[in-house]
C-alpha positions in Angstrom: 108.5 91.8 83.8 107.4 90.1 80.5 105.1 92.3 78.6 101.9 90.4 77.1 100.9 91.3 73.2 97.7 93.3 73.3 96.1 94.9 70.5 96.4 98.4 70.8 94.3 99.5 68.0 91.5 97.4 69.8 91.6 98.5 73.4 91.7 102.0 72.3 88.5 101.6 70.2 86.8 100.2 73.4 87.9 103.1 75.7 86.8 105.7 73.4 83.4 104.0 73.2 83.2 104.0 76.7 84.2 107.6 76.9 82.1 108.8 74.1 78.9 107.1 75.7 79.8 108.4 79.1 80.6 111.8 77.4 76.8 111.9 75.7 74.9 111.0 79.3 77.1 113.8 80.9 76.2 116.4 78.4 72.5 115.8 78.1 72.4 115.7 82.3 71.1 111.9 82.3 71.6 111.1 85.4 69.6 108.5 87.5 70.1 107.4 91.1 68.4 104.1 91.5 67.6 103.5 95.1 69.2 99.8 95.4 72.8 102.0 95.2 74.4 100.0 98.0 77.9 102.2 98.2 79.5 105.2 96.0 83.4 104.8 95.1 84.8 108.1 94.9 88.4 107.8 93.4 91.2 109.9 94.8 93.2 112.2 92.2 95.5 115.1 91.7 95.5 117.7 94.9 94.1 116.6 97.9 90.7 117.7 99.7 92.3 121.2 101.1 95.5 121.3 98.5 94.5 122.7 94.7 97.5 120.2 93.2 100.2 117.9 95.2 103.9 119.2 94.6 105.2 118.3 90.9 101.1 118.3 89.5 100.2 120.4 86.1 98.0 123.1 86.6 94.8 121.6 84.7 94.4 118.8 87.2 94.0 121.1 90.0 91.1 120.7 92.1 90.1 117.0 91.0 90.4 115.8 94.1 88.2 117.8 96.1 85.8 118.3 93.3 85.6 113.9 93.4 84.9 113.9 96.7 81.9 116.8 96.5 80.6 115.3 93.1 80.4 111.6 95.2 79.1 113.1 98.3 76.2 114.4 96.2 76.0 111.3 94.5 75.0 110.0 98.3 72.7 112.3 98.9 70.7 112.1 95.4 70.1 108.1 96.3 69.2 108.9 99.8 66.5 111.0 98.1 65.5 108.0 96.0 65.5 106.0 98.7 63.6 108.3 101.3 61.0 108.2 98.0 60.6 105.5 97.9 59.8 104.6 101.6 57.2 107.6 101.6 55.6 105.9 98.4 56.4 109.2 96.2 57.0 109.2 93.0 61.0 109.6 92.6 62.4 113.4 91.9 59.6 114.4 94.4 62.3 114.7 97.0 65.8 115.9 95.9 69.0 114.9 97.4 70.4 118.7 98.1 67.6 118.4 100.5 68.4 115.5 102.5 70.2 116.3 106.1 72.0 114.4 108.3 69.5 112.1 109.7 68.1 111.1 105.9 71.7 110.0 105.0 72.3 108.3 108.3 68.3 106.3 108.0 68.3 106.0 104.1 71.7 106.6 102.6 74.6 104.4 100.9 77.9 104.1 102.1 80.7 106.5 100.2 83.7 104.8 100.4 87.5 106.5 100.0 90.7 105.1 99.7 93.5 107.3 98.9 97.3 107.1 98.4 100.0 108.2 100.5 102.1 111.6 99.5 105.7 112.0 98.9 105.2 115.7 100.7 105.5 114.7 104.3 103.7 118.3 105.2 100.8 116.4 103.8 101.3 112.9 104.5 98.3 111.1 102.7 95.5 111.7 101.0 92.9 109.9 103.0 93.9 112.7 106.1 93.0 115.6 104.4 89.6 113.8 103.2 89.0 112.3 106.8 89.8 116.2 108.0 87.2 117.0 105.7 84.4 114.3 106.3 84.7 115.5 110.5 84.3 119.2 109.9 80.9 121.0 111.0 80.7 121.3 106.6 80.3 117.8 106.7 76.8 116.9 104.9 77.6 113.1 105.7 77.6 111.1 109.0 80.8 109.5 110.3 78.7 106.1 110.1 78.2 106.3 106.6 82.0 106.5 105.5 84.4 104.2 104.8 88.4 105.3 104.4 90.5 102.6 103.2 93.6 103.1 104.2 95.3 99.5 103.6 95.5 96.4 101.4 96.9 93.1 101.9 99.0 91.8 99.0 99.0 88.2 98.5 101.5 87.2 101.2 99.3 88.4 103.8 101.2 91.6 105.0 99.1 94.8 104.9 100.3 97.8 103.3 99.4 101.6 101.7 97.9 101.9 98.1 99.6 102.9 95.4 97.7 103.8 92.7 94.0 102.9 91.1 94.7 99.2 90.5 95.4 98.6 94.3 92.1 101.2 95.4 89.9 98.7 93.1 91.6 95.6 94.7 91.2 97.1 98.1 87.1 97.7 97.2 87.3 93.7 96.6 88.9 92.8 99.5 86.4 94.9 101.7 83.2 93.1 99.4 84.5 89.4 101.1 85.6 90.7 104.5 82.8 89.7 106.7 83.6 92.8 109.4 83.5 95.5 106.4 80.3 97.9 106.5 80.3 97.1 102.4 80.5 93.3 102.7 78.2 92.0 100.0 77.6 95.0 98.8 76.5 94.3 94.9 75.3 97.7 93.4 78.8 100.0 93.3 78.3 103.7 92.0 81.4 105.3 90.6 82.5 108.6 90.6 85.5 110.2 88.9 86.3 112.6 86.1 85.1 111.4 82.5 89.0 110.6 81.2 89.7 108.2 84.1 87.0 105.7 83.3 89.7 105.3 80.0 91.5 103.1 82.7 88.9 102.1 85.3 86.4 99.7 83.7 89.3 97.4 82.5 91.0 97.7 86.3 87.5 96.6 87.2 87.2 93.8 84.8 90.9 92.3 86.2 90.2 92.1 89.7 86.5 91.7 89.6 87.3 88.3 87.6 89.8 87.0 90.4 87.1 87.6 92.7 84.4 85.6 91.1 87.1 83.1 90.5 87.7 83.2 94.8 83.9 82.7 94.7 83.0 85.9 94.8 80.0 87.4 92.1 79.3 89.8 89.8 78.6 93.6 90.6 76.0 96.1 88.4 78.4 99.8 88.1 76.5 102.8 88.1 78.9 105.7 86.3 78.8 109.3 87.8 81.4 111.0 85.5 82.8 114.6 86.2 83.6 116.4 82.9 86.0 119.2 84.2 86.7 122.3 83.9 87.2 124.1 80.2 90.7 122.9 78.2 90.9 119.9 81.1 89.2 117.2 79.4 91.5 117.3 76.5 94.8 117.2 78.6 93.0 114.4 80.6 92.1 112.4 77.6 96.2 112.8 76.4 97.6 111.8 80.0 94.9 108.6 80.4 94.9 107.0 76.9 99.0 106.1 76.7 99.1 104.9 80.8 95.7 102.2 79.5 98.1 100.7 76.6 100.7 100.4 79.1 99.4 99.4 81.8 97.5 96.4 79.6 100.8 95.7 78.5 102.1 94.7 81.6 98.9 92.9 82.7 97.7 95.2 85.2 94.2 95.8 84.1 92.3 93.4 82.0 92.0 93.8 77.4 87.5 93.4 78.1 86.0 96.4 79.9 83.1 95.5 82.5 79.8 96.6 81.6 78.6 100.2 83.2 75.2 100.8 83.6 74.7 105.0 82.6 
């Protein structure tokens, strides 16, 4: 493959300005949860829901995967809250989302939607069974009806197959947008959730396929950012493995050189 000239220099300047704003909200505890949240992306990473790290993982990304999946699931329940407010005419923070049971999320809440990667280690087989394992058990705070697991994406020949890695989990979330059977179809207000170092990566994944989709006649979305900062010592190791895979990845035309704009 041909690699494409990008201006390294550049693109790193944007991602740290990203990361740097992103850091500031996450610090200060700035977070909103505006009640026209439609569905919450929670990306899949190292480990799995039950496993601290999958086989060949450092040690400092244990436990992102699980902690993802809890940070989004909160996520749901904070705009169910919002939403429930605003339904009862109550002025929002009235109601809090650790609050909100079953029937809130199934009346009020937005769809969290999942779509892992397949594992080498056949004892574990994919990462969307362990989360799927997880989102049936009796700990469960969300209903079944509320969850969408991708597990498949279909390339541009027309056969389906598994995802591979974040730029085919954002092209899946596109495909599901124009399929007129998904749950999310239409959906225009997207909440992320992830830790702080991968949004070095994701808003310019975002930008690329969100581009072919408006040029398939497809529109705009507005990205609300839900950032996990990590645990002590991680953040730095996270910055170091992220940074080097955006100028690659660039390079080779996978993600786009223009971020899309996040909303904090």
């Amino acid at each position: 493959m041909t690699e494409r000239f990008v201006n390294q220099k550049d693109l790193e300047g944007k991602a740290q300005a990203i990361i740097g704003q992103l850091q500031e909200v996450a610090a200060n505890h700035e977070r909103k949860y505006p009640s026209d949240i439609q569905a919450v992306l929670v990306f899949s990473g190292p480990g799995t829901y039950y496993e601290q790290l999958k086989p060949g993982e450092p040690e400092w990304m244990k436990l992102m995967n699980r902690d993802r999946v809890r940070a989004g699931t909160a996520v749901v329940r904070e705009v169910t809250a919002s939403r429930k407010a605003d339904d009862l005419g109550l002025p929002r923070g009235e109601i809090h989302g650790s609050k909100m049971i079953y029937d809130d999320v199934l009346t009020y809440g937005p769809y969290l939607v999942y779509n892992g990667v397949p594992i080498k280690d056949p004892r574990l087989e994919h990462e969307n069974k362990t989360v799927r394992e997880a989102f049936h058990s009796r700990f469960s705070k969300l209903p079944e009806q509320k969850i969408l697991v991708i597990d498949e994406l279909r390339d541009v020949d027309g056969t389906l197959r598994p995802l591979r890695h974040t730029g085919d989990q954002i092209n899946s979330l596109f495909q599901q947008l124009q399929d007129v059977n998904s749950p999310i179809y239409g959906v225009r207000n997207l909440a992320l959730v992830s830790h702080l170092a991968h949004f070095i990566r994701i808003p310019f994944y975002l930008k690329k396929y969100e581009d072919e989709f408006v040029a398939n006649g497809g529109y705009r979305l507005n990205y609300f950012v839900y950032p996990l900062i990590g645990r002590p010592g991680v953040y730095e190791k996270d910055i170091e493995w992220e940074m080097p895979r955006l100028l690659e990845y660039a390079a080779k035309g996978d993600l786009a050189t223009e971020p899309v704009k996040l909303n904090r």
